[in-house]
C-alpha positions as CSV (number, residue, x, y, z in Angstrom):
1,X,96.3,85.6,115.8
2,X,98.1,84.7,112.1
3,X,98.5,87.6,109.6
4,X,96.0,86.0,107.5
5,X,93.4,86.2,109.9
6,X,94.2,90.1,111.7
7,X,93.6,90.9,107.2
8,X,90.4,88.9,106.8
9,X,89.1,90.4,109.8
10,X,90.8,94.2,108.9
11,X,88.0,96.4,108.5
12,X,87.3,97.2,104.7
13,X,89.0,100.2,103.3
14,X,88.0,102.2,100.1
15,X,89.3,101.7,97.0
16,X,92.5,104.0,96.4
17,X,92.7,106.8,95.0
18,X,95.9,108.1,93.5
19,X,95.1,111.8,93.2
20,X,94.2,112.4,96.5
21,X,98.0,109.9,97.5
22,X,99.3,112.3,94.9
23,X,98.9,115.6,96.7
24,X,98.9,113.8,100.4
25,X,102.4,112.1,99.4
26,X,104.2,115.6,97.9
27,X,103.0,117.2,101.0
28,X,104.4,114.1,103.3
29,X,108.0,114.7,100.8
30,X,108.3,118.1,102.1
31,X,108.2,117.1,105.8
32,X,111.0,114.4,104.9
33,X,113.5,116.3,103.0
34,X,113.0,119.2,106.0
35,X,114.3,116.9,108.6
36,X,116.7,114.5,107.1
37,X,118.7,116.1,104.7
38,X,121.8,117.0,106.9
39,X,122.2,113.5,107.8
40,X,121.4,113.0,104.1
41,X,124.4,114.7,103.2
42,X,126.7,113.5,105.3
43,X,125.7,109.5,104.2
44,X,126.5,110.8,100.7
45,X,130.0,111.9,101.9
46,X,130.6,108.9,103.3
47,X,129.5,106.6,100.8
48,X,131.7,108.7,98.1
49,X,134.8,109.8,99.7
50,X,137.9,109.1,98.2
51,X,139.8,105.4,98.6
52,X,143.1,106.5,101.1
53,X,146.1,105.4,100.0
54,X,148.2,102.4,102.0
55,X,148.8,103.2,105.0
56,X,146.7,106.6,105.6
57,X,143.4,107.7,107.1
58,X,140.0,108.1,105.4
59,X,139.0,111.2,104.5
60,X,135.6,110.8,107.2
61,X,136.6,108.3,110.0
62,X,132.7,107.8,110.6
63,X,129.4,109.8,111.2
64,X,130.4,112.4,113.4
65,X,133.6,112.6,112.4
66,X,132.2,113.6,109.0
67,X,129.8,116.1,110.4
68,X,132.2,118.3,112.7
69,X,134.7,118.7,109.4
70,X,131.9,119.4,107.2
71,X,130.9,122.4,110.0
72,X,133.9,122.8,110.6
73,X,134.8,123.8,106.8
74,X,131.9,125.1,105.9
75,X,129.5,125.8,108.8
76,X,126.5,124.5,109.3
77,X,125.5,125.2,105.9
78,X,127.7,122.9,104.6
79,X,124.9,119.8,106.0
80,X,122.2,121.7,103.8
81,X,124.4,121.4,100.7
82,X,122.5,120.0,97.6
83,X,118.5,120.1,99.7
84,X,117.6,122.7,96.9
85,X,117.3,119.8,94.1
86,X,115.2,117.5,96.3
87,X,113.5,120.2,97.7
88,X,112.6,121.8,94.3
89,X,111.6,118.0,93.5
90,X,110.7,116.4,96.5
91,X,106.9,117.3,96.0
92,X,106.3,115.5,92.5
93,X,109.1,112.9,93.8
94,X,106.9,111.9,96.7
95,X,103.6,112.2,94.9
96,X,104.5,110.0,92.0
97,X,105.7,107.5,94.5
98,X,102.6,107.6,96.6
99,X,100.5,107.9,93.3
100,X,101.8,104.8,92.0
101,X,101.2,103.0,95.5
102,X,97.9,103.7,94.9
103,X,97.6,102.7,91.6
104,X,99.7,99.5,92.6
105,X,97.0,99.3,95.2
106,X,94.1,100.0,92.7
107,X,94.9,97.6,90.3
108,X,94.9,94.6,92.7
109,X,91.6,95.8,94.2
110,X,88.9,93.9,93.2
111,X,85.7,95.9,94.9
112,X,85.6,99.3,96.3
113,X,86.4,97.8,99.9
114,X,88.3,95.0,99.0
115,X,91.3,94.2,101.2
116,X,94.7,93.7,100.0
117,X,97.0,91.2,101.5
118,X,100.5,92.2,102.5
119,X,102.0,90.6,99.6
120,X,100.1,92.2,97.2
121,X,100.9,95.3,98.9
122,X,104.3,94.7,98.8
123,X,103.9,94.5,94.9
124,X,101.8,98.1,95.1
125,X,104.6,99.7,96.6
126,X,107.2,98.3,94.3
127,X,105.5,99.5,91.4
128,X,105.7,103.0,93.3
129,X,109.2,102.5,93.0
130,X,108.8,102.5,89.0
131,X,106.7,105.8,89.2
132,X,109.1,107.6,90.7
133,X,112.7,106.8,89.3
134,X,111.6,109.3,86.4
135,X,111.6,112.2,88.4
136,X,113.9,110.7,91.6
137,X,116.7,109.6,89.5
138,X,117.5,113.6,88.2
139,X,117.7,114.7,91.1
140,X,119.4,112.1,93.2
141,X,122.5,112.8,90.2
142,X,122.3,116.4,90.9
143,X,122.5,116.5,94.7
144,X,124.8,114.0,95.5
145,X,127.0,116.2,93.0
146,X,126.3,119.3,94.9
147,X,126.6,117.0,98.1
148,X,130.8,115.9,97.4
149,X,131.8,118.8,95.7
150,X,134.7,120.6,97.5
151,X,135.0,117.1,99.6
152,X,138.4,116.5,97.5
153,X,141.7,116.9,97.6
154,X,141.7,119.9,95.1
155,X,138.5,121.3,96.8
156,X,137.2,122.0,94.1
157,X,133.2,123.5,93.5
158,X,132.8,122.8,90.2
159,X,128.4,123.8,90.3
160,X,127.0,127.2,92.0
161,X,123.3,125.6,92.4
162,X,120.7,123.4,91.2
163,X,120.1,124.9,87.7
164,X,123.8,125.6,86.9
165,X,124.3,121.9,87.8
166,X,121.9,120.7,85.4
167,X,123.2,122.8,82.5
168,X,126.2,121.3,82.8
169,X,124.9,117.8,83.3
170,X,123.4,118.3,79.6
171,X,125.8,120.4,77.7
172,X,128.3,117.4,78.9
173,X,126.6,114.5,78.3
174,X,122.9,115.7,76.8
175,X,119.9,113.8,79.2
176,X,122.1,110.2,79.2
177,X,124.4,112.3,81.8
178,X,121.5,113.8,83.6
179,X,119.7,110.1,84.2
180,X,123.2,108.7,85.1
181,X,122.1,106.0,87.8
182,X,118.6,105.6,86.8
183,X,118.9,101.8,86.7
184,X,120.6,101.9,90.2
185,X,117.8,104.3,91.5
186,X,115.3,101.7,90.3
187,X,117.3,98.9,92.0
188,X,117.0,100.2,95.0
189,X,113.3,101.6,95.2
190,X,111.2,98.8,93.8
191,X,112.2,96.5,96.6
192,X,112.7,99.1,98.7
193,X,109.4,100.7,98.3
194,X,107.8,97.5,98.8
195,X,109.3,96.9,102.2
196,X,108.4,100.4,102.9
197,X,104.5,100.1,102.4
198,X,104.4,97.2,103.5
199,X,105.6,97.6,107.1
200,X,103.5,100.6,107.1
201,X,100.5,99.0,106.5
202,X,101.3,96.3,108.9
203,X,102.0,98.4,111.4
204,X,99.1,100.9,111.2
205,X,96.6,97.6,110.7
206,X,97.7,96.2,113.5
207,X,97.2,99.4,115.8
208,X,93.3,99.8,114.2
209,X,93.1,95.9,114.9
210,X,93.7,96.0,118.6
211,X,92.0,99.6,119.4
212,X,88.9,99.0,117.1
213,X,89.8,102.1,115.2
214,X,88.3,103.1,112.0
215,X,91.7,105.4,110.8
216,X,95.1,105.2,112.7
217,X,95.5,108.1,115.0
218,X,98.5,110.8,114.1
219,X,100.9,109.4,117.3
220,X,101.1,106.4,115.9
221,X,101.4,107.0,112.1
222,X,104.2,109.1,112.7
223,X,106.1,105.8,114.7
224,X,105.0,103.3,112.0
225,X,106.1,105.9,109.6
226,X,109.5,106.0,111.6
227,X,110.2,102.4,111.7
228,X,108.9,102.0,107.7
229,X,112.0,104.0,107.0
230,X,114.0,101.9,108.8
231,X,112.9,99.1,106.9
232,X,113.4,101.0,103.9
233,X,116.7,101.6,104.3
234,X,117.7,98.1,105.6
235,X,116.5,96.5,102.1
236,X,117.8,99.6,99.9
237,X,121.0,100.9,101.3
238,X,123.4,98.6,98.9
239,X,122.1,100.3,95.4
240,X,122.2,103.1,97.1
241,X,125.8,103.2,98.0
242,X,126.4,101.7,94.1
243,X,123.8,104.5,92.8
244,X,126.2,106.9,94.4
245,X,129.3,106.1,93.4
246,X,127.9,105.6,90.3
247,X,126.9,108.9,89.9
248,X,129.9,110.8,91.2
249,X,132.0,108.9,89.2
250,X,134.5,110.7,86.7
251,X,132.5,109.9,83.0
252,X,134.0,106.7,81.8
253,X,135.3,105.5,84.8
254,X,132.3,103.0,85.4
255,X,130.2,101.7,82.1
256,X,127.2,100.9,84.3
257,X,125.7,99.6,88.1
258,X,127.3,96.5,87.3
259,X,130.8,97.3,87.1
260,X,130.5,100.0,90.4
261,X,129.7,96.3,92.4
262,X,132.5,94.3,90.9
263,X,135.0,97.6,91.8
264,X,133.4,97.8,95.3
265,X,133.7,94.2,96.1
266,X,137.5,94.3,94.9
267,X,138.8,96.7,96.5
268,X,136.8,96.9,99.4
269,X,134.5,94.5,100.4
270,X,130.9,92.9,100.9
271,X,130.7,95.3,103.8
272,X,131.5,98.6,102.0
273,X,127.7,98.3,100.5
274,X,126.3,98.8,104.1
275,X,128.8,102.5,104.4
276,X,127.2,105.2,105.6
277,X,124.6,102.8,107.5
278,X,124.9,105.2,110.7
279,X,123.4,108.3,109.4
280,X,120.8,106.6,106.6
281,X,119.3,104.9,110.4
282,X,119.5,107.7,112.7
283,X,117.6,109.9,110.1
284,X,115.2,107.1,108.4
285,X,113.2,107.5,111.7
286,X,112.6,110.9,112.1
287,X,112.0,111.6,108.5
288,X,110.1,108.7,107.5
289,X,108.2,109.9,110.6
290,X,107.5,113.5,109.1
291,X,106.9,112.3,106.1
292,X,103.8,110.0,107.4
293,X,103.2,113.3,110.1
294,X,102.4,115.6,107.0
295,X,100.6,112.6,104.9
296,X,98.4,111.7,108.1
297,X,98.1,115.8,108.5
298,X,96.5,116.0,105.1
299,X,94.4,113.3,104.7
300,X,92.6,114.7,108.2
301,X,92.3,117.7,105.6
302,X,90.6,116.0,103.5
303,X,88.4,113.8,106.1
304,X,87.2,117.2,107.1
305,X,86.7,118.9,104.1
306,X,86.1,116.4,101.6
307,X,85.2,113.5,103.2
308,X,84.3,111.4,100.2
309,X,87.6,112.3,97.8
């Protein structure tokens, strides 16, 4: 059957409705940033590290490499370094973005049960991408700070937290310093977001298709939850090695997104924009997969106790 056809014949679905993908998303952000940050961390590290001189070893040969130096320095702990900035914003982070998929959603709608078609929801959840670079890009700066710091030769821990980094951030460089990376962050979730959504939707369609289902079931939201993450990752991983550099960058060194690419390309190579690849995929599943776990979780919440919100 062609895509157009397993839409048209898609039973109809309600208009959407971004308050309720507000608090069903922030809960869903929780679940992610529970389950994937030490692998979080550890992309971060490896994205970041320092360029070896000629002739000598990287700092992180790879994944696991990373992760037994980083336990090995400073335990176990040292994996959970930075979670208390997207943990702190993870909920309104999450909301915004599913809020503005909704909206995206919404605004495409034509009736209360009209159907969108993949494209269109692939613009819905790039606008969701716009939503949530306000709030995401902040906190992105200040945990991949907290993330590297000590990584360095000097070893040096230049924050004690969340707040103390963001003091810093300001008295520095006022709220220009604090957004550092903003466009980079919005680089990488509007077409990001888009893929995300959109191989969520096709997924979770497909199973209602082919087992007559009026809502997908929680099994398989979690898997198509999983694999969207995937997909995410596989469209938004260069700006978000670029966003990183870019924000742990010594002030001055790079004047915008732009000159972090030529840099990269340079010194390094096309394929440098694809490091850390190996922990962003072995987490995108299972926290893509909680995420959509704790959405699906709510939203059988509300089924139950507000059916018609």
């Amino acid at each position: 059957m062609a895509v157009a056809d397993k839409i048209e014949n898609a039973p109809a679905e309600r208009k959407a409705n971004p308050v309720k993908s507000f608090i069903t998303g922030g809960f869903g952000g929780i679940c992610n940033v529970l389950s994937g940050h030490p692998l979080d961390t550890i992309k971060v590290r490896l994205q970041t590290m320092p360029r070896p001189p000629p002739g000598e070893k990287p700092m992180y040969t790879g994944t696991f490499d990373c992760a037994a130096k980083t336990i090995r320095q400073e335990g176990v702990r040292g994996l959970y370094r930075g979670m208390s900035a997207p943990l702190t914003g993870v909920a309104p982070i999450f909301a915004m973005c599913f809020a503005g998929y909704a909206v995206g959603k919404r605004l495409q709608q034509r009736g209360e049960d009209a159907k969108l078609t993949y494209s269109q929801i692939f613009v819905a959840g790039s606008f969701s991408g716009l939503f949530s670079t306000f709030i995401m890009a902040p906190g992105e700066r200040i945990k991949v700070l907290l993330q590297t710091q000590g990584t360095g030769p000097n070893g040096e821990k230049k924050y004690t937290g969340m707040i103390d980094c963001a003091k810093k951030l300001y008295k520095e460089g006022g709220l220009r310093s604090v957004f550092k990376g903003s466009c980079a962050t919005m680089l990488r979730d509007v077409p990001a977001n888009g893929l995300y959504f959109m191989a969520y939707e096709m997924l979770t369609d497909e199973y209602k298709r082919r087992y007559n289902r009026p809502n997908v079931d929680l099994i398989p939201a979690i898997f198509a939850g999983g694999l969207a993450g995937v997909f995410y990752w596989i469209g938004g991983m260069p700006a978000d090695v670029l966003k990183s550099r870019l924000q742990t960058a010594p002030e001055g060194k790079f004047n915008g997104v732009r000159a972090v690419f030529v840099d990269l390309l340079k010194h390094e190579g096309i394929t440098a924009l694809y490091r850390g690849f190996t922990p962003v995929i072995i987490r995108a599943f299972p926290a893509n997969a909680a995420t959509f776990f704790g959405i699906e979780l709510a939203n059988a919440f509300f089924r139950l106790v507000a059916p018609n919100f």
